[in-house]
KOLGU-767141 format. One record per atom (N, C-alpha, C): residue number from 1; residue in one letter; atom name; y negated, z negated, x. Coordinates in Angstrom, 2 decimals. Example, Ala and Ser with C-alpha at 12.3 -4.5 7.8 and 13.67 -1.06 7.14 Angstrom:
NODE    k  r   a       c2       c3       c1
NODE    1  A   N     5.69    -7.80    13.19
NODE    1  A  CA     4.50    -7.80    12.30
NODE    1  A   C     3.30    -7.80    13.20
NODE    2  S   N     2.25    -7.08    12.85
NODE    2  S  CA     1.06    -7.14    13.67
NODE    2  S   C    -0.03    -7.87    12.90
***
This chain:
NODE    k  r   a       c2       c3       c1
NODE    1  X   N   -81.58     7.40   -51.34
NODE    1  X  CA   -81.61     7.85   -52.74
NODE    1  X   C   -81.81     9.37   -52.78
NODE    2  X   N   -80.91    10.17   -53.47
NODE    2  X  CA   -81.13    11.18   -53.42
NODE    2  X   C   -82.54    11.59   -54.70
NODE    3  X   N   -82.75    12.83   -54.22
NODE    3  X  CA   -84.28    12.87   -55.07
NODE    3  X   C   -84.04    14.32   -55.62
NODE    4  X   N   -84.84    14.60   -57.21
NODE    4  X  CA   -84.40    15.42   -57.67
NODE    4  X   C   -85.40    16.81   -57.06
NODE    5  X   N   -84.25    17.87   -57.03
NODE    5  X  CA   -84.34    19.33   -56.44
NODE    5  X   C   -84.44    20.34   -57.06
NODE    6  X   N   -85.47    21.16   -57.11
NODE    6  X  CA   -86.12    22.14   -58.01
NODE    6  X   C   -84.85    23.18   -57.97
NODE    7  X   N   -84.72    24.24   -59.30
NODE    7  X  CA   -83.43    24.87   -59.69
NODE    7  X   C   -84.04    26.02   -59.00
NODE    8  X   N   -83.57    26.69   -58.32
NODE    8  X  CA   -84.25    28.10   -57.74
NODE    8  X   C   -84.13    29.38   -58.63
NODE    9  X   N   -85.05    29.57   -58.29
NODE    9  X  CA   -86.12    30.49   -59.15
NODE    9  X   C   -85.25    31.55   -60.12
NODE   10  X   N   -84.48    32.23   -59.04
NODE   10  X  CA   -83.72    33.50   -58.98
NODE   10  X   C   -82.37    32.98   -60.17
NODE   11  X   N   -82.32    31.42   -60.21
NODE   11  X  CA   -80.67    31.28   -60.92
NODE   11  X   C   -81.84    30.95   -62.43
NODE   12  X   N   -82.74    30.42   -62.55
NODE   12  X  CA   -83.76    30.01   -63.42
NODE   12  X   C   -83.40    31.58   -64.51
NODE   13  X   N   -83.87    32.76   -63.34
NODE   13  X  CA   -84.29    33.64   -64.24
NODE   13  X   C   -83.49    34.66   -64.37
NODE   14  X   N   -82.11    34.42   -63.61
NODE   14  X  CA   -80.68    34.91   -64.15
NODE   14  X   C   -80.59    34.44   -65.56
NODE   15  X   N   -80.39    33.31   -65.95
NODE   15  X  CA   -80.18    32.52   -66.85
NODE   15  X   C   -81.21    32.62   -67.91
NODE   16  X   N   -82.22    32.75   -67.46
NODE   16  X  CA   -83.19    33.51   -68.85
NODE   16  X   C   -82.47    34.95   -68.90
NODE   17  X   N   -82.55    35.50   -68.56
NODE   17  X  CA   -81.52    37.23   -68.44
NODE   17  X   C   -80.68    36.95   -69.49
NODE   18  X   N   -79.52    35.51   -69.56
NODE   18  X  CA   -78.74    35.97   -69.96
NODE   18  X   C   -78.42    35.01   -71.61
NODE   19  X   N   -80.03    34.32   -72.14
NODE   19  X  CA   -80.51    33.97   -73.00
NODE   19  X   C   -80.36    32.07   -73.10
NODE   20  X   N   -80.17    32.31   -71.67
NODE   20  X  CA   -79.98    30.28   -71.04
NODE   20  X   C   -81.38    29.95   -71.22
NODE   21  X   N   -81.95    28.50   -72.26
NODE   21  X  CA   -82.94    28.13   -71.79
NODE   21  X   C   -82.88    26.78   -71.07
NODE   22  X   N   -83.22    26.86   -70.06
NODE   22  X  CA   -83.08    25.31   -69.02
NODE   22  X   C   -84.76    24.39   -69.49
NODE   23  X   N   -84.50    23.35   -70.34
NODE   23  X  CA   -85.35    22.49   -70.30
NODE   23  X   C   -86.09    21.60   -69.49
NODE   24  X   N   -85.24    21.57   -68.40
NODE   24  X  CA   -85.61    20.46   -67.15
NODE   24  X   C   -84.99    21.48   -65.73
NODE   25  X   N   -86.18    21.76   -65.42
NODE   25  X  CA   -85.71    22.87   -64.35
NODE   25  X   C   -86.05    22.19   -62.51
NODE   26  X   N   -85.11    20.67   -63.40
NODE   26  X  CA   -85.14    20.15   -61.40
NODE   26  X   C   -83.49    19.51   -61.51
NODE   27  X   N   -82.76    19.88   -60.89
NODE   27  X  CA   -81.39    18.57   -60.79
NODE   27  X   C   -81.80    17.58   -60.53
NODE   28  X   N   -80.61    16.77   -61.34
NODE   28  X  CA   -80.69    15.18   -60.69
NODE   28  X   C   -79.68    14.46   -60.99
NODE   29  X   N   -79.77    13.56   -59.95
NODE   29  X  CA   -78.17    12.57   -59.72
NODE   29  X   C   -78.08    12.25   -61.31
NODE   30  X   N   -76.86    11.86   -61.82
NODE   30  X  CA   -76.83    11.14   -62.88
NODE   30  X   C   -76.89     9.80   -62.76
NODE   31  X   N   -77.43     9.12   -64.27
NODE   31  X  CA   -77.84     7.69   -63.83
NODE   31  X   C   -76.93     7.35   -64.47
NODE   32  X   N   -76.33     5.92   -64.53
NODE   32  X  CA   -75.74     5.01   -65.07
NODE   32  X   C   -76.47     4.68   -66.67
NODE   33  X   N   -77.60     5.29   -67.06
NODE   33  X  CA   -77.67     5.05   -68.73
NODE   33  X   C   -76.85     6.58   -68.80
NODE   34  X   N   -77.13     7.85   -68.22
NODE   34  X  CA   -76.51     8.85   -68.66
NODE   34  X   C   -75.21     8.95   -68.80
NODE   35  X   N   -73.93     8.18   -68.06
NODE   35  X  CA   -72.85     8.11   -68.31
NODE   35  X   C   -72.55     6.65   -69.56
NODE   36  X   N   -73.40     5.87   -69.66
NODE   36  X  CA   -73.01     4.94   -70.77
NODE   36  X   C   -73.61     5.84   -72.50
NODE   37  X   N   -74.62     6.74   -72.30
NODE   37  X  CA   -74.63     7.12   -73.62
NODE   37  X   C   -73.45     8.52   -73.25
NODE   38  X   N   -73.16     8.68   -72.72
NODE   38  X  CA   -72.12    10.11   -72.62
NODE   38  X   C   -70.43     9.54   -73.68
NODE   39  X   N   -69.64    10.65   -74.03
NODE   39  X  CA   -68.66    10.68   -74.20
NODE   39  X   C   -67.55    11.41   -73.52
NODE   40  X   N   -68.07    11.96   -72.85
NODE   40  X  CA   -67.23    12.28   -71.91
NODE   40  X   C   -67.82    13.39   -70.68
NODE   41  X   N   -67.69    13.46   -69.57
NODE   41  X  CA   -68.61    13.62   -68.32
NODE   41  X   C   -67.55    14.79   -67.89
NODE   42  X   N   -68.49    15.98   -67.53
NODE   42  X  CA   -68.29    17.19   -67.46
NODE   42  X   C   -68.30    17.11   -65.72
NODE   43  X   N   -67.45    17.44   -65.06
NODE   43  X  CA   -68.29    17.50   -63.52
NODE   43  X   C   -68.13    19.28   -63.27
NODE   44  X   N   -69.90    19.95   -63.10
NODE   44  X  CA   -69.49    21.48   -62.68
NODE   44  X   C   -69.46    21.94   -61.34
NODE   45  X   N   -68.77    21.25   -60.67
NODE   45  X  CA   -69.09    21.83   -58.82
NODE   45  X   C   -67.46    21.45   -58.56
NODE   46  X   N   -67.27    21.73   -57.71
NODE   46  X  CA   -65.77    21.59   -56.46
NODE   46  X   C   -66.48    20.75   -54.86
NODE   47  X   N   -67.34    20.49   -55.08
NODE   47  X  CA   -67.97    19.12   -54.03
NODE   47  X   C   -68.17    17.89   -54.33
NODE   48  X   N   -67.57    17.03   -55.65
NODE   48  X  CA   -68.25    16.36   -55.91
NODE   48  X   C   -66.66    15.57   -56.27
NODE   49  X   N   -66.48    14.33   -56.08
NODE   49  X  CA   -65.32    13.57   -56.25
NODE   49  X   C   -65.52    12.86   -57.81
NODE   50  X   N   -64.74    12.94   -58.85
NODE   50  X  CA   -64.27    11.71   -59.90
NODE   50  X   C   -64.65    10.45   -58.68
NODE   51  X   N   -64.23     9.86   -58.09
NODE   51  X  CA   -65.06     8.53   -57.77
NODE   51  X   C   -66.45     8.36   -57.25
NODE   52  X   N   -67.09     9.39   -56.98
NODE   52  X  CA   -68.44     9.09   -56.87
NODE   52  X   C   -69.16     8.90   -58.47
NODE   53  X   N   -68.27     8.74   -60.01
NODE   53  X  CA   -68.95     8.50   -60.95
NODE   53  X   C   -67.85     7.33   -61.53
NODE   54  X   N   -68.58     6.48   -61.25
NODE   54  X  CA   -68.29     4.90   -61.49
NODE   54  X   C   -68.24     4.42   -62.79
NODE   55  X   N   -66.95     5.01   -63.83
NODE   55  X  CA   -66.90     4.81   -65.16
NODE   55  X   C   -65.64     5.00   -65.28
NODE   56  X   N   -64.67     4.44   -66.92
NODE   56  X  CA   -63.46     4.65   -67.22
NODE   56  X   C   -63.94     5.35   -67.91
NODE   57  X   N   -64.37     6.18   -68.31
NODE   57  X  CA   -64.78     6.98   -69.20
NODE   57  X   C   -64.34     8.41   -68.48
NODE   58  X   N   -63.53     9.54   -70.02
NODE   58  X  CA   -62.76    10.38   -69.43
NODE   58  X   C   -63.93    11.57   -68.63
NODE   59  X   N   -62.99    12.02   -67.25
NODE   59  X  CA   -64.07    13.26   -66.48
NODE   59  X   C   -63.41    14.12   -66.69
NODE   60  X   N   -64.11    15.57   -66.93
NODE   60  X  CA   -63.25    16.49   -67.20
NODE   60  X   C   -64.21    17.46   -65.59
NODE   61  X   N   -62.78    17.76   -64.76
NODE   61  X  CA   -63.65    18.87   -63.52
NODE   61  X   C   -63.55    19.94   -63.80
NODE   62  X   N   -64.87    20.94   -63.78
NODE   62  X  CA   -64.55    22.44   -63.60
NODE   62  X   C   -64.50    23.17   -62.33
NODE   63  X   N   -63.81    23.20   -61.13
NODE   63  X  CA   -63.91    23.57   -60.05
NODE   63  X   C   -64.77    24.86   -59.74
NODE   64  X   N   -65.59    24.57   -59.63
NODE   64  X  CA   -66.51    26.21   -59.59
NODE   64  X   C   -67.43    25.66   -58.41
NODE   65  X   N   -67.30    26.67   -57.45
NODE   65  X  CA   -67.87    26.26   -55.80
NODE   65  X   C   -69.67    27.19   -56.55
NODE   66  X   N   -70.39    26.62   -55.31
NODE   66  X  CA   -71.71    26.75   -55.37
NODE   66  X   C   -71.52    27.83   -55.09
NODE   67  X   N   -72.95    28.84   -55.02
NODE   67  X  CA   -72.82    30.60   -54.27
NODE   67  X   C   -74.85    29.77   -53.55
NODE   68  X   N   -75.14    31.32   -53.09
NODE   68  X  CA   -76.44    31.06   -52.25
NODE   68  X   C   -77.50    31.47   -53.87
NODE   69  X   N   -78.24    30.68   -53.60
NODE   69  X  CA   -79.25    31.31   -54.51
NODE   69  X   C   -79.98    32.53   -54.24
NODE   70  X   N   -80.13    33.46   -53.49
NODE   70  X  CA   -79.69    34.71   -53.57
NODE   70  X   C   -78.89    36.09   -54.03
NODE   71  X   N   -77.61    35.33   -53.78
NODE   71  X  CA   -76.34    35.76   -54.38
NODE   71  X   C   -75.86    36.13   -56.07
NODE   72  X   N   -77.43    37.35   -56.42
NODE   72  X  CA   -77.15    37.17   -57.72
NODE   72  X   C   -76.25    38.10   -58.35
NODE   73  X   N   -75.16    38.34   -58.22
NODE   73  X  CA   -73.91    38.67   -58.60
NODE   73  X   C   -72.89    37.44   -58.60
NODE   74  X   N   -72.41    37.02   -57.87
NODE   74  X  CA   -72.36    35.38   -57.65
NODE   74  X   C   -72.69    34.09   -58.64
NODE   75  X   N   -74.13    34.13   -58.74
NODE   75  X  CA   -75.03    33.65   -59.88
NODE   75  X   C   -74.12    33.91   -61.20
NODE   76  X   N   -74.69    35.14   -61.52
NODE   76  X  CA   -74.23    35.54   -62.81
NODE   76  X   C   -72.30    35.27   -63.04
NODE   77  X   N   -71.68    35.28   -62.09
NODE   77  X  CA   -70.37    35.21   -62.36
NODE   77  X   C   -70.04    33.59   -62.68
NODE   78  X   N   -70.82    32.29   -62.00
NODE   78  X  CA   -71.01    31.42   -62.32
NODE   78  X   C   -71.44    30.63   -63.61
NODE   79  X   N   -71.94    31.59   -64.08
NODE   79  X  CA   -72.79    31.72   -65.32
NODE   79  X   C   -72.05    31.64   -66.43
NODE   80  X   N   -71.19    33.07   -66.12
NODE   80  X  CA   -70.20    33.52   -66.68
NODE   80  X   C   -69.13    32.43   -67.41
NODE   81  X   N   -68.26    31.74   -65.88
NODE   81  X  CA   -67.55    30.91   -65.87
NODE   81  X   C   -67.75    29.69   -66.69
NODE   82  X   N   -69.05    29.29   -65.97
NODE   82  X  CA   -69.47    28.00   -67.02
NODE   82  X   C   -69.16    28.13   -68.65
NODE   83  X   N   -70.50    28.90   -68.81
NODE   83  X  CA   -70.16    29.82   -70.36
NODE   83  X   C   -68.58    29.60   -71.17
NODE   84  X   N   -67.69    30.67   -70.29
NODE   84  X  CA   -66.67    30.05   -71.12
NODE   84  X   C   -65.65    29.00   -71.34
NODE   85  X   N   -66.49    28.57   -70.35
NODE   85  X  CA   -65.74    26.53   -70.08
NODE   85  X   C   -66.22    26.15   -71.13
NODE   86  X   N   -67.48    26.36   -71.54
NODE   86  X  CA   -68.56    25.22   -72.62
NODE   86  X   C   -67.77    25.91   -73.79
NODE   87  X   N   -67.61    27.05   -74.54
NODE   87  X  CA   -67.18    27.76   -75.76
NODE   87  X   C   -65.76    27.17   -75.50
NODE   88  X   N   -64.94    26.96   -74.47
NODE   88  X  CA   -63.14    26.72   -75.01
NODE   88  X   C   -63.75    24.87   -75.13
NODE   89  X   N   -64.57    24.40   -74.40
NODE   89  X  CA   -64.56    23.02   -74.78
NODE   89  X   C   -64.76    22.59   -76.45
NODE   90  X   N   -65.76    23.72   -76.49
NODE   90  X  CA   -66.35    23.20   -78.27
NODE   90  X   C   -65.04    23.57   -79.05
NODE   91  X   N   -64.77    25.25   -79.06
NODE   91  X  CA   -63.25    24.85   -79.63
NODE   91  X   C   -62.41    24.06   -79.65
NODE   92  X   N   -62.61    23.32   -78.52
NODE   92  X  CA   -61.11    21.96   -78.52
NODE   92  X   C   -61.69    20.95   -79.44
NODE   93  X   N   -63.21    21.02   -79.48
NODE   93  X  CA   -63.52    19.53   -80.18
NODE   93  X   C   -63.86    19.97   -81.72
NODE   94  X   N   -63.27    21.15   -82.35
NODE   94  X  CA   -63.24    21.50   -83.91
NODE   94  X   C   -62.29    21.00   -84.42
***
């Protein structure tokens, strides 16, 4: 069983920098209630397969590779990326 893993520090407080507030500052696997109340399942990494999430329910991938948690230029460009994945998504759903 994988077990949930504290968000490191440095991406924590990039992300406060850049007015992100993270409520739950540990990852964790998703559960099977989280994809039955979901409408549709975001995957944000380029490691992670559509069949390791066991649903007909639509996945949308954003291919965005990990950086080091160090790497805060990296960080922030990630940030970046996400960011305007989430703003063209909400536009699509107006």
């Amino acid at each position: 069983m994988i077990k949930d893993i504290d968000v490191a520090i440095s991406v924590l407080n990039l992300m406060e920098e850049q007015g992100i507030v993270i409520k739950d500052k540990k990852s964790r696997k998703i559960s099977k209630k989280d994809i039955n109340w979901s409408d549709l399942i975001v995957i944000v990494a380029d490691n992670v397969k559509n069949s390791e999430i066991r649903t007909k329910k639509k996945i949308l991938r954003w291919e965005i590779s990990d950086v080091s948690q160090d790497d805060y230029k990296g960080i922030l460009t990630r940030i970046k990326q996400i960011e305007k994945k989430v703003k063209g998504l909400i536009n699509k759903f107006k």
